[in-house]
Structures are given as structure tokens and as C-alpha cells.
N, C-alpha and C positions, 0 to 999 in steps of 0.2 A: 578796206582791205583787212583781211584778218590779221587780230593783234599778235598772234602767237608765230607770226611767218613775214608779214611786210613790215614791222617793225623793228625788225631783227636785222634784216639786211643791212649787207656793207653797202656806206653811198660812198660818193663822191670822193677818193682819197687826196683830190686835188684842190677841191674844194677850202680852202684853208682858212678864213673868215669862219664859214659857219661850222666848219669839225672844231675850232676851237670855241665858238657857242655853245656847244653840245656837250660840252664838259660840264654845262655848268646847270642846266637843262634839268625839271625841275618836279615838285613837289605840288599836289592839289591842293589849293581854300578854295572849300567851297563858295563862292563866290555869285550872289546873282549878275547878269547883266546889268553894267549901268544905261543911263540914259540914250535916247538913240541920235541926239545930237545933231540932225541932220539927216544921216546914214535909212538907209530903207527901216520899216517897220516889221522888224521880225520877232517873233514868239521869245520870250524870255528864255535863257537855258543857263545853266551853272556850267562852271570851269569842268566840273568831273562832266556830265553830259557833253559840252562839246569836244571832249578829248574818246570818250568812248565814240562820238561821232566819226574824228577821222580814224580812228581802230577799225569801226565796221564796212568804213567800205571799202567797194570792191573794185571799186572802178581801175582798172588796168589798161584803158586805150583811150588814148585823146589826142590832139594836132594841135599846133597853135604855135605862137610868138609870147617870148621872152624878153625882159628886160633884165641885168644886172650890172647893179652899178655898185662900184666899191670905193671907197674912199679913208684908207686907213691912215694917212698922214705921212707917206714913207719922204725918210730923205729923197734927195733929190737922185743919188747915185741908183738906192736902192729902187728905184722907183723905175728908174732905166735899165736896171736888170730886169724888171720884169715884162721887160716889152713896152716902156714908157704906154704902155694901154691898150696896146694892137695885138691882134690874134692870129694878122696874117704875116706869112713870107717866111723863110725858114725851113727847120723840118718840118715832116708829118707825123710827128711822135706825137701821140696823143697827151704824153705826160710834157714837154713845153710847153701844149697850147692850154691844155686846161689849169695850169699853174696859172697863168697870167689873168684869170679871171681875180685873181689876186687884189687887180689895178685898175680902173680905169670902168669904164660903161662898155657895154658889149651887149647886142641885140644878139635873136637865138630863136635859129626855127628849130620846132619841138616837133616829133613826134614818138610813139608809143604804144606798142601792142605784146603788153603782156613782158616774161623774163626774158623773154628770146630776143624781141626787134625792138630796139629803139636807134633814136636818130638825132642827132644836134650840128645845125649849120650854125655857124658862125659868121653873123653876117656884118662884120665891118668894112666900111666902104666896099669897093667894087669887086675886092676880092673875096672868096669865100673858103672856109675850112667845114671841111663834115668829118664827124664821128660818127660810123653805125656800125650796130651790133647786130650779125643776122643769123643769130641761129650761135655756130661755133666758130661764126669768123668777126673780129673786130675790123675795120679799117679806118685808117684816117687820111685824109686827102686833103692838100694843100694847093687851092688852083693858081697862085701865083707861084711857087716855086713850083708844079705842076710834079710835086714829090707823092708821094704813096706808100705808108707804113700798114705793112699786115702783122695781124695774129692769130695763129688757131690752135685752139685746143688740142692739145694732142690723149691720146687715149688715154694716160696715166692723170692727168688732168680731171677728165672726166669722169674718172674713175673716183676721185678724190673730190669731187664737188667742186672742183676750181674752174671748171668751165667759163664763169662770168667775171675771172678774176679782172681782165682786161676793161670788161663789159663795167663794171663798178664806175669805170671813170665817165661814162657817159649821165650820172646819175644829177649832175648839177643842175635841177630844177627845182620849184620853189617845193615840190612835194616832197622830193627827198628830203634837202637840207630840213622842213617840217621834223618828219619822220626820226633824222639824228638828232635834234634838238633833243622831242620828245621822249627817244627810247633809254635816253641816259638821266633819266628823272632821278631827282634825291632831295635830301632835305631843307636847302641852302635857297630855295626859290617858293616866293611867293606867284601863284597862278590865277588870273583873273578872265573876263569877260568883258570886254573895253566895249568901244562903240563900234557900231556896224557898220559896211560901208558896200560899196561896189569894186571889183575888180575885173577886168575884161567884161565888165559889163554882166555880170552875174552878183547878186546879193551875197555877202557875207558875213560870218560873224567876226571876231576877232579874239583871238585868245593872245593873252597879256601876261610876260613872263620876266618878272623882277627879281631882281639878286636882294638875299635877307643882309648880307654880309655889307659891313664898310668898305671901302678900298678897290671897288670895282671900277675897270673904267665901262660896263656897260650900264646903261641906262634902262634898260627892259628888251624883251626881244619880243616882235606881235606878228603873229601867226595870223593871216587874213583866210580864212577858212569856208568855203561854197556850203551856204546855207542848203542848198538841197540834195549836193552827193557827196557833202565830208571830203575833199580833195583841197589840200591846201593850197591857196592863188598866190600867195603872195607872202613872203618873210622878208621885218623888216629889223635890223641891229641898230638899236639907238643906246649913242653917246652918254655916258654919265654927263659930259659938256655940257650937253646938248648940241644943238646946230641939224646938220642936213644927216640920214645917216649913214654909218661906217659902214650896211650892206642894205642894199636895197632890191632884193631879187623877187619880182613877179609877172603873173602872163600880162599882156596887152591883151589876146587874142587867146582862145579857148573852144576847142569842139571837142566835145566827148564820143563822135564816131569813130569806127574803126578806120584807120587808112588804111589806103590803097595799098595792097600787098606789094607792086614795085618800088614802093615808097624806099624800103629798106636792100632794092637789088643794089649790087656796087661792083662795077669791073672795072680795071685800072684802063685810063683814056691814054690812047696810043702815044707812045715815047715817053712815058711817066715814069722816073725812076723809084721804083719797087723796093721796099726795105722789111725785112723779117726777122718776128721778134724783138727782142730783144739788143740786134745788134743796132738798132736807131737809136740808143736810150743815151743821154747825155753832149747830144750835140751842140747844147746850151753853151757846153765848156770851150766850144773853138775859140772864141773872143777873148779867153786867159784870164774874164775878169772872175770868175768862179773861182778859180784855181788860185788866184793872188787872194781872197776874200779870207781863202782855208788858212791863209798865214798869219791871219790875225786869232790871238789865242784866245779859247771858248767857242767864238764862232764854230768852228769846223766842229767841235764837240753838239753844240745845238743842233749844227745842222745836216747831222750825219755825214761830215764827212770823211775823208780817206783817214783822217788823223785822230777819228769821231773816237775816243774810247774813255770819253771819262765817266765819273764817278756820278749815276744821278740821286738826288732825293726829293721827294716829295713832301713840299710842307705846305700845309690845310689843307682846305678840302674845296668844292664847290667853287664858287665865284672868285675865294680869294685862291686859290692853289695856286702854289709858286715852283716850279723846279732850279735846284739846285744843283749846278754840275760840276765838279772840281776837275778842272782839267789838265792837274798837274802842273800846269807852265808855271808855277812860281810869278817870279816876276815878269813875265812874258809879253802883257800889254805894254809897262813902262819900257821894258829892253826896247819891242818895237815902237814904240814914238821916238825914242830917242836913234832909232838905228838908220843910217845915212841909206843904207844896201837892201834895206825893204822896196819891196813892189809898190811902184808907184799907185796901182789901185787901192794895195791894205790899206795905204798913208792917207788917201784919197775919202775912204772910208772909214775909219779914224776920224777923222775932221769935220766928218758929217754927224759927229755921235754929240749929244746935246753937251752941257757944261757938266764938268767935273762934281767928282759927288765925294762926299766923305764922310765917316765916321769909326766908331771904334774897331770898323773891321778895314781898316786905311784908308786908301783912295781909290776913286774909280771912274767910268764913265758910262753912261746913261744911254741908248739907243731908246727913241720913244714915236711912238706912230700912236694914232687916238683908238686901238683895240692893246697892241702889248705894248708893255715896256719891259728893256731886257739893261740888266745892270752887268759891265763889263768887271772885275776888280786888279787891282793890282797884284793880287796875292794868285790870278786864278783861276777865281771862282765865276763862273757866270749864273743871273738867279734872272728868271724869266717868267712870266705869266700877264694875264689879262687883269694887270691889278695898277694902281698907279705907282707912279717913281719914289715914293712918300714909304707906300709899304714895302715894296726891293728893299729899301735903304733898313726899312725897322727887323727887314727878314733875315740883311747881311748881318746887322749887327746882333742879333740875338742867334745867327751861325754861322759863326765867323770860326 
């Protein structure tokens, strides 16, 4: 696909694993192929060459099965906000379900024809959730609550190019999340050629993407790449740890035919309650543990919420970037630990945050999963990014 138009696009806004990849997403060395290890016997090519590869093509229509699997290390609490791993039941707000790809393994029938039609079933156990985009109408459909959220473009929309603002969220395949990696290149990452392998059963290369920076918790990020039409199969986020990794999204299955034009029909199945717009959005909240989480100070500043208005800054750049947000609350975390009349979830949530941290910028506590850690302070401040707990601590104290 051309570089000056498919690598521009918005993906996936829900996506949240690899949009925070993408920050950090990277820099060419020229690099030959190493060894083939195993992996099929394909032609030597350099880092710059397999990157103009997936730029030039074109391929816009293909079918197929999906694997993602995520494993960021969340507490236990946070872990069961996100749907303890399940995609079904619920509403059919597209933005619930594709948050939770967050959590957990999720299979995923794909298809794709072009900006207009795309389609994502969510296939865990027996029930199923679809996203499809056809044309100007989004739908998302929920066959166990047997719910139904629509959205369409209304003329001012399209007027304005916002047409596929909806349609964005359907983008969670391994070729998008590729595509954000790649189109936020900059200095901070070494870019290689690793070993080749098979994915759905098709040859690939493999492009290798490591942070130059100390303090990352990611380990490289490898782009499994179709040796013969440049379509990325497979993206996978490994651990500074090491171990299994923190995002593991690729096809099982793969055809680059055109589907079936009813592929993408969708009419709401008789007695299915029908929801428009925008007024589906936040149904997550009924359960109150949302709403108890905002009372813990910082939090609601990260996480945009109703109370979200602090102060951000940006320190470094690339792999280590840390955001710093002053949220005003003074001593806010300590008031709440010690307050009898907090929400039993904040307290709940609180308790799940790792051990106490300290230095010249006072005390604090640590929220850590194996992609972010996010430093809670006494004074405040909250400092967040895909860096380890080591660096928060040397970020707060040198701004404090």
C-alpha cells in the first residue's frame, strides 16, 4: 500500500498495547538478514528494503483468522475490569469490546475489502460479537445480549473526512497495528532483519525492532512480514524480561481474495435492542467500579476522566518517555489510604498497587504490569510510561 496514504491512517484507537508500541517505533540500520535458522530459504533483503516492501503494497482485500493474545501482568482487580479476558455479553458499543483486547487471547474472523468494508467477529466461546464497517454505516452486534449499536455518518462528517472515525476501531489486525508501529519511526530504535519463518502458512521475513535507550520494559518488537505481497502476518511485543510475550497478534489463516460482497450486509435480528451513536458509550460505568477508581488521585487525570484536568509533561523521548501529570491533589493519595469513607473499590485498588517507593520527591506507590509502570506520589503527581519502576523513581526525583 502506498506510503504516502496507508501509512498515515488512524488504526486501531482501542488497541492499547500496540498504540503504545508505536511511540517508540523506529529508526532504519541498515542491516543484512541474519541466518535462516530453520525458517524457509528466502533471498537476503535489508531492514530499509523490507520496510519499503510493506509501503509498496497494495493489497487491500483478504479473509482470514486471527489470533491475539495479551498478557501485560494487570493486578488482579484491573484485570477484571477489563472483562477478566471475555468479549462477550454486555453492550454492543464497539468501544467496550475492543478495549478488552487489552486482556486475555481472543480469536478473530477477519475480513477486508478496501476503506469502506471491513469486518471483525469475535469469536470466544459460543457466543460471538462482530464489528462491520459498510460503506457509512458502523455496526456492532452482541449475540448473547442480542444488543445492537449503530453509527452513521452524517453529512457534516463526511464532509470533514470523519466518515471512518467509527470505522478506525475496527483496524485491530496484525497489519495495522504493523503500520502504527512503523509510521512513528525516529531515532531511539535500532531496526533489523531477524530470522524468517512461516505464518498462516505463507513465508515470511521478519523485521526486528529494538529500543537504543536503557529503562525500557520492551524487549524488541518483530514484525513477521509475507515474503511475497509485503502484508504484515504477525506482530509480536517482547518483554525486556523476557518470558512469553506482552502482545502476540497474528493470522492462523490467510486468503488474499476478495470476499463475498454479503460478507459485510448487517440488519439488526428481530427483537435486538438497537442503540445510536453515541448514546451506547460508557456503559462499562454501571458496575460503579469505574466511577470509585476516578477517586483515587492521578488516576482520573491519566485516564481522562470527569476530574481528568491536570497538568501534563513530557520527559524524553522514544522508548524512555515518561508523562508527568500534576494533579493537584496535594496530598490526596495519603488523605485517601488513610480515609475510613472511601469507595470500597479505590481502597481495593490501592492495595493492589505494588510496594511503596521513595525518594527525594517523598513517598509513593507503584502500579506495574510488564509493558507500563505508573508511579502514584504523595505530593500528586503521577509519572507513567513503558519504562521500568527504577526510571519513574530517577524521573520523580530529578521533578519533583
Amino acid at each position: 500500500m502506498a506510503a504516502n496514504t496507508k501509512t498515515s491512517r488512524k488504526v486501531a484507537r482501542y488497541a492499547v498495547p500496540v498504540a503504545v508500541a508505536g511511540v517508540a517505533a523506529a529508526t532504519v540500520a541498515m542491516v543484512p538478514a541474519f541466518a535462516n535458522a530453520g525458517g524457509p530459504d528466502l533471498p537476503k533483503v535489508t531492514a530499509q528494503q523490507l520496510i519499503e516492501k510493506i509501503a509498496a503494497s497494495d493489497v487491500e482485500q483478504l479473509s482470514g483468522t486471527a489470533k491475539i493474545s495479551t498478557d501485560l501482568g494487570l493486578p488482579k482487580l484491573a484485570s477484571g475490569l477489563l472483562g477478566g479476558g471475555g468479549v462477550t455479553g454486555g453492550s454492543a458499543d464497539p468501544q467496550d469490546k475492543v478495549a478488552q483486547l487489552a486482556n486475555g487471547t481472543h480469536t478473530l474472523r477477519v475480513a477486508a475489502d478496501g476503506e469502506d468494508r471491513q469486518k471483525l467477529t469475535f469469536l470466544d466461546g459460543k457466543d460471538e460479537y462482530s464489528l462491520i464497517h459498510n460503506g457509512d454505516d458502523v455496526w456492532g452486534y452482541d449475540s448473547k445480549s442480542n444488543e445492537v449499536f449503530h453509527e452513521k455518518a452524517t453529512p457534516s462528517e463526511k464532509a470533514a473526512g470523519k466518515e471512518h472515525k467509527t470505522g478506525d476501531r475496527l483496524n485491530a489486525t496484525p497489519q495495522k497495528m504493523a503500520e502504527e508501529i512503523l509510521a512513528a519511526a525516529g531515532p531511539t530504535t535500532d531496526v533489523s532483519v531477524g530470522e524468517t519463518a512461516q505464518v498462516a502458512g505463507r513465508d515470511a521475513y521478519q523485521l526486528v525492532l529494538k529500543p537504543k535507550q536503557a529503562g525500557s520494559t520492551v524487549g524488541s518488537v518483530q514484525i513477521a512480514v509475507d515474503a511475497k505481497n509485503g502484508v504484515p502476518l504477525r506482530v509480536q511485543l517482547l518483554s525486556a524480561q523476557g518470558g512469553k510475550p506482552i502482545v502476540d497478534a497474528g493470522f492462523t489463516k490467510v486468503d488474499f481474495a476478495k470476499p463475498a460482497a454479503d460478507t459485510f450486509a448487517f440488519t439488526p435480528p428481530k427483537g435486538a435492542k438497537v442503540t445510536e451513536g453515541a448514546d451506547g458509550h460508557g456503559k462499562g460505568d454501571k458496575d460503579g467500579a469505574f466511577k470509585a477508581l476516578e477517586s483515587i488521585p492521578g488516576l482520573d487525570a491519566l485516564a481522562g476522566g470527569q476530574n481528568g484536568k491536570g497538568d501534563v509533561k513530557v520527559l524524553g523521548e522514544g522508548w524512555a518517555t515518561i508523562a508527568r501529570i500534576d494533579t493537584g491533589a496535594g496530598k490526596g493519595l495519603k488523605e485517601l489510604e488513610n480515609d475510613k469513607n472511601a469507595p470500597k473499590e479505590a481502597k481495593q485498588f490501592l492495595d493492589s498497587l505494588g510496594d511503596k517507593v521513595g525518594g527525594s520527591f517523598g513517598e509513593g506507590r507503584v502500579l506495574s504490569t510488564r509493558l507500563f509502570n505508573v508511579l502514584l506520589t504523595d505530593d500528586g503527581k503521577v509519572y507513567a510510561g513503558a519504562v521500568t519502576k527504577d526510571a519513574l523513581v530517577k524521573a520523580a526525583d530529578a521533578n519533583k
